[in-house]
C-alpha positions as CSV (number, residue, x, y, z in Angstrom):
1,X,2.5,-38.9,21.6
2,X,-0.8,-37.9,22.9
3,X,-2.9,-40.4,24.8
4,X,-5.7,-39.8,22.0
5,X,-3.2,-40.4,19.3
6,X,-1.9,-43.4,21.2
7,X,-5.7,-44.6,21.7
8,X,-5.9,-44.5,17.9
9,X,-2.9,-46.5,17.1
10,X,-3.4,-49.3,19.4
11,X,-7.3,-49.8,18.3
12,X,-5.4,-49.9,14.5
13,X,-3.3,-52.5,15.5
14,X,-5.8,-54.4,18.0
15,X,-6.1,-58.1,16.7
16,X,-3.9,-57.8,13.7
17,X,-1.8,-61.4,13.6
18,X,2.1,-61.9,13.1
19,X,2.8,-63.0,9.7
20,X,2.0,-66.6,10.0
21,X,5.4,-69.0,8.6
22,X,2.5,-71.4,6.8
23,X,2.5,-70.6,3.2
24,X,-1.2,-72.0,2.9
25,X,-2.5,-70.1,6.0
26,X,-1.7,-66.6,4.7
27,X,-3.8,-67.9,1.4
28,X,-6.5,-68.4,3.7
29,X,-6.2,-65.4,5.6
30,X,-5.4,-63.4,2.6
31,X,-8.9,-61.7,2.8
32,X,-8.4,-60.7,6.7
33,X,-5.2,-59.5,6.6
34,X,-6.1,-56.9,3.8
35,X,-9.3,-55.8,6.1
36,X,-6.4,-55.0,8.4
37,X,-4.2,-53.4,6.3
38,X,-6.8,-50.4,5.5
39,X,-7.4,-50.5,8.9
40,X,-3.7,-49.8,9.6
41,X,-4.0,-47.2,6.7
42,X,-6.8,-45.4,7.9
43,X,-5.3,-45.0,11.3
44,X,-2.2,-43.7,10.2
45,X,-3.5,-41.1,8.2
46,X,-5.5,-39.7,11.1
47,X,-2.5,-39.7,13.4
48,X,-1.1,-37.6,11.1
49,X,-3.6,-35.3,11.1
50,X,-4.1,-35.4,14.7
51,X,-0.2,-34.4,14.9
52,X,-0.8,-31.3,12.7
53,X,1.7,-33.3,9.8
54,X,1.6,-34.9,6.2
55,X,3.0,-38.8,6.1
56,X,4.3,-38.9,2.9
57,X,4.6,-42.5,0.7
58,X,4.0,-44.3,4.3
59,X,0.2,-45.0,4.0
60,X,-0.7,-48.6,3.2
61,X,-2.6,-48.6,0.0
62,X,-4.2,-51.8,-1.1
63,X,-4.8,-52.2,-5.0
64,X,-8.2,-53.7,-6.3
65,X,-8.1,-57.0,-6.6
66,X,-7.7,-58.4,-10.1
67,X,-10.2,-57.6,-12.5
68,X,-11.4,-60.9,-13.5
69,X,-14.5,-63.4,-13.7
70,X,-13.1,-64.9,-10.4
71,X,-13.3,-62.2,-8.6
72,X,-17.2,-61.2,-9.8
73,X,-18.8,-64.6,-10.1
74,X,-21.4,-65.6,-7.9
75,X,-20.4,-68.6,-5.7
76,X,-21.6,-71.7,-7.6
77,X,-21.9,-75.4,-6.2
78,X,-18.5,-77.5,-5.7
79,X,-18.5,-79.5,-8.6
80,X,-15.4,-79.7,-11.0
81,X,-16.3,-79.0,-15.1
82,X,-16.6,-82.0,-17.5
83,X,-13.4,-81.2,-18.7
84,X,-10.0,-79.3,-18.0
85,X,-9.5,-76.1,-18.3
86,X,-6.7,-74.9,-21.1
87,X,-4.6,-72.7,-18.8
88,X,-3.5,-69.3,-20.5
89,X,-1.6,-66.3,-19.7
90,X,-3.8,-63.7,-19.1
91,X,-2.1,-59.9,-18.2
92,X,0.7,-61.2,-16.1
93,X,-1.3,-64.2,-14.6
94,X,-1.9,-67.6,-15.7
95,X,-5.3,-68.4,-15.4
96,X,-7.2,-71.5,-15.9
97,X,-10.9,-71.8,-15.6
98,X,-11.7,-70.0,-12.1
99,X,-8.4,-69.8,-11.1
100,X,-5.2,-67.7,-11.5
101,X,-1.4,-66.9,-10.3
102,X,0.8,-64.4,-11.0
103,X,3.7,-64.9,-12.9
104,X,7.1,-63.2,-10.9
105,X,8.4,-60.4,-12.1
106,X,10.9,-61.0,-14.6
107,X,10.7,-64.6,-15.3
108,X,9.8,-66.2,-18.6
109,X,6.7,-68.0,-19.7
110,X,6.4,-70.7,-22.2
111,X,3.9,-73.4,-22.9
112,X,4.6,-77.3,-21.9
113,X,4.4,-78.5,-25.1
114,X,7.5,-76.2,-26.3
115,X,9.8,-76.3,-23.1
116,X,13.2,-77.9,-23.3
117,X,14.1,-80.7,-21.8
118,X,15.8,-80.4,-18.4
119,X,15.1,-78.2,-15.3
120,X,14.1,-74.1,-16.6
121,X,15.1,-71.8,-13.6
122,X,12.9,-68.8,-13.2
123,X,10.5,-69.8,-15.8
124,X,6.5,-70.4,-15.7
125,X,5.2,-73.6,-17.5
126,X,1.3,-73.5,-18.3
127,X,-0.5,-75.9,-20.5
128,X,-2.4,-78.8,-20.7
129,X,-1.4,-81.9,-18.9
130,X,-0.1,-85.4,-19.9
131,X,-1.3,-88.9,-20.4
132,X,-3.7,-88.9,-17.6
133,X,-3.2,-92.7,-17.3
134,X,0.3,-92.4,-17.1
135,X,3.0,-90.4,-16.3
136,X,4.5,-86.8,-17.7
137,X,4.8,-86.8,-21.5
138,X,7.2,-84.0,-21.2
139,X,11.0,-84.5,-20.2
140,X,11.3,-81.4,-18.4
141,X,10.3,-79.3,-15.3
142,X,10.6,-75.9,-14.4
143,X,10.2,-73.7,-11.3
144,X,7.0,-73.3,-11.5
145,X,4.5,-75.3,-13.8
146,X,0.4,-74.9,-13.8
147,X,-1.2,-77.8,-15.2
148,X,-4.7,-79.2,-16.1
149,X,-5.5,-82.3,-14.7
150,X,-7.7,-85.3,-16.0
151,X,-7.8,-87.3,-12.7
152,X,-6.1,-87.0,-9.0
153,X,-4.6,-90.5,-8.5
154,X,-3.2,-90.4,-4.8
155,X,-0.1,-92.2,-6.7
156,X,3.6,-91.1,-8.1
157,X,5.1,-92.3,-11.4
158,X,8.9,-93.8,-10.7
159,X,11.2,-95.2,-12.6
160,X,11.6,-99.1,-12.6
161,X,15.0,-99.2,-14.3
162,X,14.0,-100.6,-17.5
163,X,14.7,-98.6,-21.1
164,X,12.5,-95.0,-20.9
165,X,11.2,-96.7,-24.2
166,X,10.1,-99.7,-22.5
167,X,6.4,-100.5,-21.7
168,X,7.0,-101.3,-18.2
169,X,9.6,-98.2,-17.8
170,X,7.4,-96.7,-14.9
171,X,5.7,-97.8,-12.4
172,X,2.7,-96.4,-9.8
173,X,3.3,-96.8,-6.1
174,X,1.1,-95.5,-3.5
175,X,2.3,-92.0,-2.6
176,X,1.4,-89.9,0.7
177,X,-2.2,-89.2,0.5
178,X,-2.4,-85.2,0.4
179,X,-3.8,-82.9,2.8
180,X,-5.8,-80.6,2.0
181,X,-7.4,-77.1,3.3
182,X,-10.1,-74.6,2.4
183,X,-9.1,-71.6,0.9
184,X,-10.5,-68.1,0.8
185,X,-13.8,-68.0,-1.2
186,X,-14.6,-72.0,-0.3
187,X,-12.2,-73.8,-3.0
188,X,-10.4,-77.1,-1.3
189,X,-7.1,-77.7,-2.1
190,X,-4.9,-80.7,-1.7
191,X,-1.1,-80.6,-0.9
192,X,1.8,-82.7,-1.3
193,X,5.2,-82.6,-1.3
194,X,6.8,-85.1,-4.0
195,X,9.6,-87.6,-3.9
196,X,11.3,-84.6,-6.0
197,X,11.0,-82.2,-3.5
198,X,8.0,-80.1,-5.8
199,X,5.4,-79.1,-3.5
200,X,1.6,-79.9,-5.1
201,X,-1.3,-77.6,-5.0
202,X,-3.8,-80.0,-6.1
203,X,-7.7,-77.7,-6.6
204,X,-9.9,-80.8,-7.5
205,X,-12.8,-78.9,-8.7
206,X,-11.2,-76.6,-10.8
207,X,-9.2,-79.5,-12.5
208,X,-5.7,-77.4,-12.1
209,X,-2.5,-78.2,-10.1
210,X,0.3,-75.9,-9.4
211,X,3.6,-77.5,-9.0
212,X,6.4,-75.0,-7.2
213,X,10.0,-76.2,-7.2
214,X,11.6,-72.5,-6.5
215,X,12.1,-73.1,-2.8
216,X,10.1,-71.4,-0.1
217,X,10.5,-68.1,-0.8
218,X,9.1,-68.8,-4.6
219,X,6.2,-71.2,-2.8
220,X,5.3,-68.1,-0.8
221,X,5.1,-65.7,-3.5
222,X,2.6,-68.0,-6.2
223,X,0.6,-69.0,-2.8
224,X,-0.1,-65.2,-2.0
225,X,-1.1,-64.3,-5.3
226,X,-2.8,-67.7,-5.8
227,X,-7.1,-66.7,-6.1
228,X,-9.6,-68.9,-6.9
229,X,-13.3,-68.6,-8.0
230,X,-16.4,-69.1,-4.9
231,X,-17.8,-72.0,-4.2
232,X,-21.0,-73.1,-2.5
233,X,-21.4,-75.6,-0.5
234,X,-22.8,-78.9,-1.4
235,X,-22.9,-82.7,-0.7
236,X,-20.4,-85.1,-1.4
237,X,-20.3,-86.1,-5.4
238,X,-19.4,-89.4,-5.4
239,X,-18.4,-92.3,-8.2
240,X,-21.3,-94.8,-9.5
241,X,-19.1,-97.7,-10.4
242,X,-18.6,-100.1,-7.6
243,X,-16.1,-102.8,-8.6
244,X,-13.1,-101.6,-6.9
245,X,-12.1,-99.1,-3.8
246,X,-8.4,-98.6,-2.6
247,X,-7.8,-97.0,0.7
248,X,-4.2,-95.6,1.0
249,X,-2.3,-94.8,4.1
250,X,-0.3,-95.3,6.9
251,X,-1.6,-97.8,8.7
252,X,-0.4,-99.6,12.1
253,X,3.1,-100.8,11.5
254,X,3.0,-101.1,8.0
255,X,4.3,-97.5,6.7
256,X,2.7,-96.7,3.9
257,X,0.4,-98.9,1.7
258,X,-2.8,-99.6,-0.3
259,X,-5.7,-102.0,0.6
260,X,-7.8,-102.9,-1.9
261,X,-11.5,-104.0,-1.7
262,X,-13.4,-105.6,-5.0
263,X,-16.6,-107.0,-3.1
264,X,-19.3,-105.1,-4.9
265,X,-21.2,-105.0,-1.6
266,X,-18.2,-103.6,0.1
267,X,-17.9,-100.7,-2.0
268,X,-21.7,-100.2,-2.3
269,X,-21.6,-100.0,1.6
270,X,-18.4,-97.5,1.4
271,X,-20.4,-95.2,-0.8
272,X,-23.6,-95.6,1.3
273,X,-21.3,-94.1,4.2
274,X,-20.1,-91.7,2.2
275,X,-23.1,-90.5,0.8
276,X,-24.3,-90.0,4.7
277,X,-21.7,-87.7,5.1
278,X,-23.1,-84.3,6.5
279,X,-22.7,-81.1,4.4
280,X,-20.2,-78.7,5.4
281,X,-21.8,-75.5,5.6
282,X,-19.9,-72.7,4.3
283,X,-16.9,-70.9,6.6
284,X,-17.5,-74.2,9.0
285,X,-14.5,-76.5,7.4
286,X,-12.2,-77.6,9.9
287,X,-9.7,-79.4,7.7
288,X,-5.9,-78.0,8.2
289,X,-2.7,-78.9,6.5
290,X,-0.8,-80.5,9.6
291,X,-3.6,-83.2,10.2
292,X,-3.1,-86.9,9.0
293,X,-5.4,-88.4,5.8
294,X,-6.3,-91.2,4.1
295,X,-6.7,-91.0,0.4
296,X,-9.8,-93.5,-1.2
297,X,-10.3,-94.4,-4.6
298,X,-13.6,-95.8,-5.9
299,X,-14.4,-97.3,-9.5
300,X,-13.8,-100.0,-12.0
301,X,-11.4,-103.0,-11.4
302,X,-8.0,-101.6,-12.8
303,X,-7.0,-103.4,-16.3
304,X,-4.0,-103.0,-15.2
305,X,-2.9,-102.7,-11.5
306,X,-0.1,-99.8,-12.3
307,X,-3.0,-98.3,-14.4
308,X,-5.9,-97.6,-12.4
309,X,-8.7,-96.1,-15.1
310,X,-12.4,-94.6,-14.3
311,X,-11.3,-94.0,-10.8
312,X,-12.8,-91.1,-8.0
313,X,-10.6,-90.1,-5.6
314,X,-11.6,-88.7,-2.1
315,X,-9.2,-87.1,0.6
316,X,-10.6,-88.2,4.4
317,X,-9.1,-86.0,7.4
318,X,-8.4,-88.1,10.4
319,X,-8.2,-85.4,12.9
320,X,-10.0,-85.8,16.2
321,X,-13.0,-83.8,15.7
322,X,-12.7,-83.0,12.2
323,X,-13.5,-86.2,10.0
324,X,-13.7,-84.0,6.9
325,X,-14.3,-85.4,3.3
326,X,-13.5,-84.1,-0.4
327,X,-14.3,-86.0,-3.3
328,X,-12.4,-84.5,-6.6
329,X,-15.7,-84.6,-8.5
330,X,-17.3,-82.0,-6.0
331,X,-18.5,-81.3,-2.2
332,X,-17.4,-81.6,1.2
333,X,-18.6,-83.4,3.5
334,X,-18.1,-84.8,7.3
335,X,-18.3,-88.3,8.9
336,X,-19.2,-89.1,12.8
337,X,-16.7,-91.4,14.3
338,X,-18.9,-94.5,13.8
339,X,-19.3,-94.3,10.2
340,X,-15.4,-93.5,9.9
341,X,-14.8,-96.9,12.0
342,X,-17.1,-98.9,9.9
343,X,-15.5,-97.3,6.7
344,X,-12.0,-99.2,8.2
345,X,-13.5,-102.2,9.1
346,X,-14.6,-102.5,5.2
347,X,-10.8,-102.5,4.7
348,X,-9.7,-104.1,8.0
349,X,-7.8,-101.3,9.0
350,X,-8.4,-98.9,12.0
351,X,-9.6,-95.4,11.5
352,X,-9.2,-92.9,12.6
């Protein structure tokens, strides 16, 4: 190999990345890695003109991306729509609002509202949601299921032992509150992994969640093909009502657990601090999947404690340098380490 030659392969390859083992990471990166990928292509095809030969079926050809309103649409500010999207499928993709996946090759594709009961393998679920009060209507799940959603509660649904019938069947329990990061084109996303083992792709402002129970190898696939409409930035959109905040978490020695707040001042402070939260500015969010949270909800008094109704949720990062805040009805913002303290002290808890 010629030294020119040589000189043209290593500038190819010259701060391309190793596949990176974080599902969410290559969503983020998606946009990079095809940069480098034509990069790659483009210096392969003049090596092998440089070497006097044809390279036949070896050049790395990247398609257009999908030829949809997500992909054309002017960013617009981070604020979810007044109501859910109806997901659809849509020329192999199920696509709801600003955001689509693609379905894998050869699996089936039904609507929620007509899937069996029990666990579908290698099938696609799309439609709207349940009971956003309460849990699942439906009685069954399927590898992959892409949902509308009415409000994020930072709570599961579980089973208290009683008849299914039975009013008090289910009950809500704190769950871990989900992280979240920033995808390609500005979109946050929350993520959780259930009691069930289903991993939760929770995108606030678009009103859609994407449950994926196939396993890593499926969780990889609908993450990579995951895209999502652009979003500008903006600051923090936050609930009016201030009869009742709950901060969950894991806090001290307690595991995890809820505090609950329903001093009208007290919440009127919490959104003050909130509402002094500084804008992120676009491609400057620091929130990553492997840092700890807090999850806040902010609204009326529950009716019913298991039934919490009229409720904002929020997802905090409590990462050293990185205090970053979502609220599910729009914006991102970021809090100093004194207003994060004095937002515990409201709740007598430490943070960060």
């Amino acid at each position: 190999m010629s030294g020119r030659v040589k000189d043209l392969l290593d500038q190819a390859v010259a701060g391309i990345e190793p596949r990176d083992p974080d599902p969410v990471g290559v969503v983020i990166r998606r946009g990079r890695n095809r940069r480098a990928a034509a990069v790659v292509a483009t210096a392969v095809a003049m090596v092998a003109v440089l070497a006097g030969g044809a390279v036949a079926g070896t050049a790395l050809k990247e398609g257009p991306p999908p030829d949809t309103a997500v992909t054309k649409a002017a960013p617009k500010p981070a604020t979810r729509p007044d109501r859910p999207p109806v997901p659809r499928l849509e020329k192999g993709r199920i696509a709801a609002g600003d955001m689509s996946v693609a379905v894998p090759d050869g699996w089936q594709v039904m609507p929620v509202e007509s899937a069996p009961c029990g666990h579908q393998h290698q099938t696609v679920v799309f439609g709207e949601g349940g009971n956003p009060w309460g849990p699942s209507i439906y009685c069954g799940t399927s590898e992959i299921e892409v949902l509308s959603t009415f409000n994020v509660f930072p709570s599961i649904w579980t089973m208290t032992g009683k008849a299914p019938e039975a009013p008090d069947a289910w009950q809500q329990t704190p769950a871990d509150p989900y992280r979240m990061v920033t995808l390609e084109g500005g979109a946050a996303a929350w993520l959780r992994t259930d009691p069930d083992g289903a991993y939760r792709v929770v995108l606030p402002w678009s009103r859609v969640e994407v449950m994926i129970r196939g396993g890593a190898d499926v969780r990889q696939r609908i993450l990579d093909s995951l895209e999502t409409g652009r979003w500008a930035p903006r600051a923090l959109v936050l609930p009016t009502a201030t009869e009742y905040a709950g901060l969950i978490g894991h806090f001290g020695t307690n595991g995890l657990s809820r505090v609950e707040v329903e001093d009208p001042a007290k919440v009127r402070r919490a959104l003050e601090i909130l509402g002094a939260a500084t804008p992120v500015a676009q491609g400057e969010s620091c929130a990553r999947e492997d840092q700890p949270t807090v999850a806040l909800e902010i609204g009326k008094s529950p009716v019913n404690p298991n039934l919490p109704e009229d409720m904002g949720s929020l997802v905090i990062s409590l990462a050293p340098g990185c205090h970053e805040v979502v609220s599910e009805e729009g914006g991102r913002g970021r809090l100093d380490v004194d207003s994060l303290t004095e937002l515990g002290e409201l709740f007598q808890v430490e943070l960060p």
